[in-house]
N, C-alpha and C positions, 0 to 999 in steps of 0.2 A: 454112127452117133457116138461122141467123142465126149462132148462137154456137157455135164447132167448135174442135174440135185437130185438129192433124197428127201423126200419131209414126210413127217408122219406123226403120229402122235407115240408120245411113251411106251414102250411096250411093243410096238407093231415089228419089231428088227429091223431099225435104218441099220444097226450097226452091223450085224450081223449078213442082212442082204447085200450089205456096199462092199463087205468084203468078196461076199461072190460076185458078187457085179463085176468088181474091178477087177478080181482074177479073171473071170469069163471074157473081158472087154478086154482085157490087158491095158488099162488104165489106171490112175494110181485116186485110191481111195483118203478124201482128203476131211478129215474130222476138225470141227474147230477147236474144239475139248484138246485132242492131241497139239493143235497149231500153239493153244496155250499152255499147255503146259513142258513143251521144247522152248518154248520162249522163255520162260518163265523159271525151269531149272536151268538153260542156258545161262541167261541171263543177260539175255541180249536188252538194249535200250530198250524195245516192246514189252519186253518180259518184266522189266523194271518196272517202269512204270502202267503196265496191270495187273502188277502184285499191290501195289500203293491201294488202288481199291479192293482186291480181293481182300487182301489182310484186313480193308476196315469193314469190311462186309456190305460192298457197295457193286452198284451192276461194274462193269468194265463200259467206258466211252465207246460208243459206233465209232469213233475217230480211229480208237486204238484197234477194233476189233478190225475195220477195215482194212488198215494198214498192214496189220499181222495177217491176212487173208491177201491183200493186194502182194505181199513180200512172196506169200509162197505161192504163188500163181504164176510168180516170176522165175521160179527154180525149174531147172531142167528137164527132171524127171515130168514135166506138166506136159512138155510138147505135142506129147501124143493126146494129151484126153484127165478128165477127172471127173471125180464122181464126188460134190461137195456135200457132208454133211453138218446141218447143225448151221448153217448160214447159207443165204440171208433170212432173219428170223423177221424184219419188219420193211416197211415201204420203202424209208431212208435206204436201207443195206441192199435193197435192189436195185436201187439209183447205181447206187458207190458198185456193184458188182457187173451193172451195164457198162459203167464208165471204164472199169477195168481191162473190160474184156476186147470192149469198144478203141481201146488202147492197142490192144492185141491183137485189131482184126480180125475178131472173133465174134461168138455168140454162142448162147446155149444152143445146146439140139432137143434137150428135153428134159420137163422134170418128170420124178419119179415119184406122184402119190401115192403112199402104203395108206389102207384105210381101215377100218378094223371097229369092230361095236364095242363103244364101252364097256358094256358087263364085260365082254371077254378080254379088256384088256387089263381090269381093276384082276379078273380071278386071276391073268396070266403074273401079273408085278406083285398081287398078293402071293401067290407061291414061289415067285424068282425072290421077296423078301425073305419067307421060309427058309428058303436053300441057304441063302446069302447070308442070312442074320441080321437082315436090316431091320430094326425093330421098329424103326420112325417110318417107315413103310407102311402105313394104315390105310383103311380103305378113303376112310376122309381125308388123307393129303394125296392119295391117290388120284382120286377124283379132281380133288384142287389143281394137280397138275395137268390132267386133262384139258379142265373147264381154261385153263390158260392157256396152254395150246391151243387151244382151239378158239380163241381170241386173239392171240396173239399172230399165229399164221393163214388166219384168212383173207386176211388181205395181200400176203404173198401170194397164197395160192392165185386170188382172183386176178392180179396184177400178171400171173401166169400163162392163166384159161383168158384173156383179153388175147394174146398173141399165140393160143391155140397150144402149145407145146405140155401142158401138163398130160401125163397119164396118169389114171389112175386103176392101182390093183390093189386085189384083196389082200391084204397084209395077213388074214388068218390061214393055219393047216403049216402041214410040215415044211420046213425050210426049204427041201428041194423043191416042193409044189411051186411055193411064193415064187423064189429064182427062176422055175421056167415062167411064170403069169409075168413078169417083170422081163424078162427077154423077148417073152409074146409082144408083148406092150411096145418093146422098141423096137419090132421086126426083127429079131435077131436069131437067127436057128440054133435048136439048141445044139 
């Protein structure tokens, strides 16, 4: 298993797990957050214009996001395998990320659902804000972020679990636990 997603809710560690993953897979972990912001200090045509609405404080176009996701899917380093984080967040961006891959005579192998209780992930970003100094960190924009994820990517997941390929693991317990339940999940020894 080569080509994967992570999706999870805040707090659960895509970030953190996709880097084991991809080391362990030797696969290259691919963040959208990073795609934008290499564009973006680049300052490539992409990066241009999805500054034009970060700067006015506007989402960035599916157009643009696909694009900037379709460019790097296209680079080198992908041949082997990737582990996408952070897209596709809605129905549209699974269309555009079938058609992509669909291009490349490919397909996913599997997504990767991290799953994790609320309470526990409100206490875990309440204290990562502690550490961090993030003041605007509250429980109630906490929670806000949740209640949108979880809005917002259900119909990814379900467009997922239709063609069987999501797993889902407990996202809670020590980083190394997760990483084996997440190898488990893809038949992978550790």
């Amino acid at each position: 298993m080569s080509r994967l997603l992570i999706i999870g809710p805040p707090g659960a560690g895509k970030g953190t797990q996709a880097v084991k993953i991809s080391e362990r897979l030797e696969i290259v972990a691919i963040s959208t957050g990073d795609i934008f912001r290499a564009n973006v200090k680049g300052g490539t045509p992409l990066g241009v214009e999805a500054k034009k609405y970060i700067d006015a404080g506007n989402f960035v176009p599916d157009s643009v996001t696909n694009n900037m996701v379709e460019d790097r899917l296209a680079q080198e380093d992908v041949a082997n395998g990737f582990l996408l984080d952070g897209y596709p967040r809605t129905s549209a961006q699974v269309d555009a990320l079938d058609a992509m891959l669909k291009a490349q005579n490919v397909e996913l192998d599997a997504v990767l659902q991290l799953t994790a209780d609320d309470d526990e992930l409100v206490a875990r970003l309440l204290k990562r804000a502690e550490i961090e100094g993030r003041a605007d960190d509250t429980e109630e924009v906490i929670r806000h972020r949740l209640s949108l994820y979880n809005e917002e990517t259900r119909i990814v997941v379900e467009r997922y679990e239709e063609r069987g390929i999501v797993r889902k693991v407990d996202g809670l317990g020590a980083i190394d636990e997760v990483t084996e339940r997440v190898l488990a999940a893809l038949n992978v020894s550790a």
